[in-house]
Every structure is written in structure tokens, then in C-alpha cells.
C-alpha atoms as an extended CHARMM CRD file, in Angstrom:
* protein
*
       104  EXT
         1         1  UNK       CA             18.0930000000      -35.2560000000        2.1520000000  PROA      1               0.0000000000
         2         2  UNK       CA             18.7750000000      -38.6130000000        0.6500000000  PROA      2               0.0000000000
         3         3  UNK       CA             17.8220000000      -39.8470000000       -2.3340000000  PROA      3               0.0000000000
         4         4  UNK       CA             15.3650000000      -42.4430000000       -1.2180000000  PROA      4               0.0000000000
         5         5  UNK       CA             13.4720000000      -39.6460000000        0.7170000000  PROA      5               0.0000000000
         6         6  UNK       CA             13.4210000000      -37.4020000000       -2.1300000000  PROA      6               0.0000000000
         7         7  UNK       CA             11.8550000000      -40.6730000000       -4.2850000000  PROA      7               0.0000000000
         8         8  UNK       CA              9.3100000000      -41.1920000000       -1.5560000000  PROA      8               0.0000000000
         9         9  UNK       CA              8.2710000000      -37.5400000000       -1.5170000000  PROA      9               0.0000000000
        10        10  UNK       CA              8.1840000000      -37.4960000000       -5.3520000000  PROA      10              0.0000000000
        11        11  UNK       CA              6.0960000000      -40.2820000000       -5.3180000000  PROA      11              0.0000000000
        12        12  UNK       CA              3.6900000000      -39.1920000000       -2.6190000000  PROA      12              0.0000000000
        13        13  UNK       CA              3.5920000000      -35.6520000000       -3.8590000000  PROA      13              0.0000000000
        14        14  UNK       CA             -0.2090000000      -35.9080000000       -5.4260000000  PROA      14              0.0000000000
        15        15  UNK       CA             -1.2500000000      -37.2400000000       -2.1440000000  PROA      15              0.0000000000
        16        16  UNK       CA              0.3490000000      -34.1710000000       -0.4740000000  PROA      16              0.0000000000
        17        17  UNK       CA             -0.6980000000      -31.9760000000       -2.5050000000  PROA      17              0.0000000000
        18        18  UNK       CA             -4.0010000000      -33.1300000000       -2.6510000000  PROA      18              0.0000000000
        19        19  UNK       CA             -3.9050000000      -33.1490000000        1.0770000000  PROA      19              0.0000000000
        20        20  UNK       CA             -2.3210000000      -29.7100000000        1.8930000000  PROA      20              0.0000000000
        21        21  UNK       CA             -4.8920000000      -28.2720000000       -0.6050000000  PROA      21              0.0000000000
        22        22  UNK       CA             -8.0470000000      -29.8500000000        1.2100000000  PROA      22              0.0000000000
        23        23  UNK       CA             -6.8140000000      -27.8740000000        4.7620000000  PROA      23              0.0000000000
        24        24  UNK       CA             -6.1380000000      -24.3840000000        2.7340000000  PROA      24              0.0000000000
        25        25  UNK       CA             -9.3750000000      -24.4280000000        1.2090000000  PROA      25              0.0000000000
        26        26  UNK       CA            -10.9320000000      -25.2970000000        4.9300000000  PROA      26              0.0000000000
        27        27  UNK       CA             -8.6730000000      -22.5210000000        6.2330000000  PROA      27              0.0000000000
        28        28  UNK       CA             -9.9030000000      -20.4870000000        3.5280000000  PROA      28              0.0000000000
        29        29  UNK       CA            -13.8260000000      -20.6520000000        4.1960000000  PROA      29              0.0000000000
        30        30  UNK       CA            -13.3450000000      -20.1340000000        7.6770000000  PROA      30              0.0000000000
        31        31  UNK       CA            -11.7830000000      -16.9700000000        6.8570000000  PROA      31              0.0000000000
        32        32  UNK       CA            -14.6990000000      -16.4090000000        4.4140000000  PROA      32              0.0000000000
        33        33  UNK       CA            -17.5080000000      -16.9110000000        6.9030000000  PROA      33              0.0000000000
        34        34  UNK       CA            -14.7570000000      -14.7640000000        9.6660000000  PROA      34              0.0000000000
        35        35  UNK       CA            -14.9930000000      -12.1420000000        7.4270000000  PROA      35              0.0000000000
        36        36  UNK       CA            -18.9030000000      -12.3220000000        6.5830000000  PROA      36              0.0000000000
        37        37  UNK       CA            -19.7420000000      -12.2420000000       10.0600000000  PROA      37              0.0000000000
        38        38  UNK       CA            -17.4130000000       -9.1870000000       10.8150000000  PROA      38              0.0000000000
        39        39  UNK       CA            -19.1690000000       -7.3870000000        8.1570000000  PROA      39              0.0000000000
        40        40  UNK       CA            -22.7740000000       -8.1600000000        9.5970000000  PROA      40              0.0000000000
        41        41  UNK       CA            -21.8560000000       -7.4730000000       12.8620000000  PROA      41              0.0000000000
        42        42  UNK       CA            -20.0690000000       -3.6330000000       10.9760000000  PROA      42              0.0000000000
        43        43  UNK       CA            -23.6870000000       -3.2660000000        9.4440000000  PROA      43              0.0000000000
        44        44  UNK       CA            -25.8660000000       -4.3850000000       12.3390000000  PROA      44              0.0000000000
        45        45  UNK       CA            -23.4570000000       -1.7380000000       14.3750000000  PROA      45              0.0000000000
        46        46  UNK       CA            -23.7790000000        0.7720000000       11.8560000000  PROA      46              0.0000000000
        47        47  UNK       CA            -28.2300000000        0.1600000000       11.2950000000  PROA      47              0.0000000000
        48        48  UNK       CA            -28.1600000000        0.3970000000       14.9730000000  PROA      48              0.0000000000
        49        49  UNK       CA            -26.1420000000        3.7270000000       15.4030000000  PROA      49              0.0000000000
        50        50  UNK       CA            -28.4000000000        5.3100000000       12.4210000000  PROA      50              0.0000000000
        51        51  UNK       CA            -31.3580000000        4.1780000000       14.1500000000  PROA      51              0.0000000000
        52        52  UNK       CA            -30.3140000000        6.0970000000       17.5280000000  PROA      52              0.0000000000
        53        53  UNK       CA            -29.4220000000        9.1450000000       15.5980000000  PROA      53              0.0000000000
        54        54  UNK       CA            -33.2090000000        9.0020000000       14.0620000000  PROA      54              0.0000000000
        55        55  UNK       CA            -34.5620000000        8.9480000000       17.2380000000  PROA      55              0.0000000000
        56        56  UNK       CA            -32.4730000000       11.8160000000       18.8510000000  PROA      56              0.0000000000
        57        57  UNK       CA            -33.3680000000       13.8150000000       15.7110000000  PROA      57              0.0000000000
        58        58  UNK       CA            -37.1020000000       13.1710000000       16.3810000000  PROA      58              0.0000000000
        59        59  UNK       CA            -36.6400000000       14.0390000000       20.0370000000  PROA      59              0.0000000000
        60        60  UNK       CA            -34.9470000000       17.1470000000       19.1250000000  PROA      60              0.0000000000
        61        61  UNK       CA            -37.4500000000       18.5060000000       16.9650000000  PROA      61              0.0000000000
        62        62  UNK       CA            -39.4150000000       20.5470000000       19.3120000000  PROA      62              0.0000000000
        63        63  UNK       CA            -36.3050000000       22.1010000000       20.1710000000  PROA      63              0.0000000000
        64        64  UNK       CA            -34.9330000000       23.2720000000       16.8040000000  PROA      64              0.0000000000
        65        65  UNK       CA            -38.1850000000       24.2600000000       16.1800000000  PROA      65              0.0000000000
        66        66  UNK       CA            -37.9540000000       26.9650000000       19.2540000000  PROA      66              0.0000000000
        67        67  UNK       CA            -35.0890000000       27.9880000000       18.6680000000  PROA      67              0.0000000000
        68        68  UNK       CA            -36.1020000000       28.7750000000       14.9990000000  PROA      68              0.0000000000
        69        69  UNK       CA            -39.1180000000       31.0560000000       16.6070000000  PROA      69              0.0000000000
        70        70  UNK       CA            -41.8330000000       28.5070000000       15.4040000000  PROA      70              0.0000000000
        71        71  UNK       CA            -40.3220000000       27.8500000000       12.0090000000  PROA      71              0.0000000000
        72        72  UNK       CA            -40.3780000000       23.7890000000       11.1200000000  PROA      72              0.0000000000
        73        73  UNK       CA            -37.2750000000       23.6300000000        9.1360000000  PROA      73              0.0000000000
        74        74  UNK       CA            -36.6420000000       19.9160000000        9.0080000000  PROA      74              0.0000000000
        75        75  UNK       CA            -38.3200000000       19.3100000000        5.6030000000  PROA      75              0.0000000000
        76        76  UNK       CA            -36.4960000000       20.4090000000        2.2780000000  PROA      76              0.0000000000
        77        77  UNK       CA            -39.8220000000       22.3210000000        1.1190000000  PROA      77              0.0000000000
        78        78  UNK       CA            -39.4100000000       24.4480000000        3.8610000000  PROA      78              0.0000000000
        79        79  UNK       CA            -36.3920000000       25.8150000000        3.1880000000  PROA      79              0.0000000000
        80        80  UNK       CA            -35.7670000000       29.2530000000        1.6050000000  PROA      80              0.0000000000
        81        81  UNK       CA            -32.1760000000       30.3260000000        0.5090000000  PROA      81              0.0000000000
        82        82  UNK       CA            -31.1070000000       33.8080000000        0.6830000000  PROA      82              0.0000000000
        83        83  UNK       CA            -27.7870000000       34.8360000000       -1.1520000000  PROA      83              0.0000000000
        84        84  UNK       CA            -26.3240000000       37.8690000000        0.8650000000  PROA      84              0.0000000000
        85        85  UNK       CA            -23.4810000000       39.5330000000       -0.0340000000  PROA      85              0.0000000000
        86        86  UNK       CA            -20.8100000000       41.4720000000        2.5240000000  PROA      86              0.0000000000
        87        87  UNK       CA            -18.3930000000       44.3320000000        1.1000000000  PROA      87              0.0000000000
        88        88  UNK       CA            -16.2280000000       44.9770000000        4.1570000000  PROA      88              0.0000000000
        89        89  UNK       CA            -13.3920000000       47.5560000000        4.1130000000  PROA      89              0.0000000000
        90        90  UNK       CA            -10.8800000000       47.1550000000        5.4520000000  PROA      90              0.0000000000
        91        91  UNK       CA             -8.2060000000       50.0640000000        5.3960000000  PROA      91              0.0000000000
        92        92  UNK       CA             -8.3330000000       53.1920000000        2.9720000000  PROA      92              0.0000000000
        93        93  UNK       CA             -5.1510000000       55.0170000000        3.5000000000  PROA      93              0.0000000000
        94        94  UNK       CA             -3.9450000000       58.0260000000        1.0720000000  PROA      94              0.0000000000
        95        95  UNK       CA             -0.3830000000       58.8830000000       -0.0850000000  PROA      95              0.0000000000
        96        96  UNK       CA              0.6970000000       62.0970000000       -2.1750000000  PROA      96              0.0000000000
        97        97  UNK       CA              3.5160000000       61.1210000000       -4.6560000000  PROA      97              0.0000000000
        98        98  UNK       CA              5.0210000000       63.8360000000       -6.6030000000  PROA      98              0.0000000000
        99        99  UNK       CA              6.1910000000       62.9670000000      -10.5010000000  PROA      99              0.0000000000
       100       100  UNK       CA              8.2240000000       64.4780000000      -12.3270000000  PROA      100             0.0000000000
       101       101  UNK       CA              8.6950000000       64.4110000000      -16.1370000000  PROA      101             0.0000000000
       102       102  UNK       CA             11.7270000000       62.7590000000      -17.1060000000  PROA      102             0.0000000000
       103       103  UNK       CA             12.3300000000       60.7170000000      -13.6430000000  PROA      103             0.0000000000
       104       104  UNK       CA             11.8130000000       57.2470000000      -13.9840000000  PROA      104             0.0000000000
């Protein structure tokens, strides 16, 4: 580069600078307001996917109440926990060892 361009650059630099910064910070709100709308479009998505799964619940109901001979079990208070414990066995076998005093 020649020295007269690197003058005229040195001299122009705050209006570069001051111009380069004006068109990040533009880029940068439009990425701002990108990335708001992607995150109300997540949350609408996600209200709206909740909202289904409340009404499939609620149109189950009757169901999961048949299958649980009568029993409404879709409120806490309802509930009743049982601890039950298993013992299982699983394999008993015997062996005869002979000992001897002095064998070790």
C-alpha cells in the first residue's frame, strides 16, 4: 500500500470506524429480534404441545379410570402407596467338605 493511502485511511479512520460500527450494531439487533422471535415461536410451539397433551389427558380419563376398576387416580389425594417387599431364591445347593486338623 502506499504511503499516501495509508495517510488517507489514517485520516478517515474515525469516519470508518464510526461507520462500520453503525452496520454491526444494525446487524446486531436484527440478530436480537431473529433470536426473540425464534424463542416465541419455541414457546408458542411448546404452550401449544402442552395444551394438546391436557386435552388427551382429559379425554383419557374415563379410560384409566376403567382400567383401574372404578378407582379415580388422577388426583394426588387419591393415591395410596404400598411398600412391598420380594425375597426370591434363587438356588440353594449343598456341598460336604471334609477338614482335617492340621491341613491348611
Amino acid at each position: 500500500m502506499s504511503p499516501e493511502k495509508e495517510e488517507e485511511i489514517a485520516k478517515n479512520l474515525k469516519k470508518y470506524s464510526k461507520k462500520y460500527e453503525a452496520e454491526d450494531q444494525d446487524v446486531s439487533l436484527q440478530l436480537s429480534e431473529q433470536d426473540r422471535e425464534k424463542r416465541r415461536m419455541m414457546k408458542d410451539e411448546w404452550y401449544k404441545w402442552v395444551n394438546e397433551w391436557k386435552l388427551l389427558h382429559e379425554e383419557e380419563r374415563l379410560q384409566r379410570q376403567v382400567l383401574r376398576d372404578g378407582e379415580a387416580s388422577d388426583e394426588e389425594e387419591e393415591y395410596e402407596a404400598k411398600e412391598v417387599e420380594v425375597e426370591e431364591l434363587l438356588d440353594v445347593s449343598e456341598e460336604i467338605l471334609s477338614f482335617e486338623y492340621g491341613q491348611e
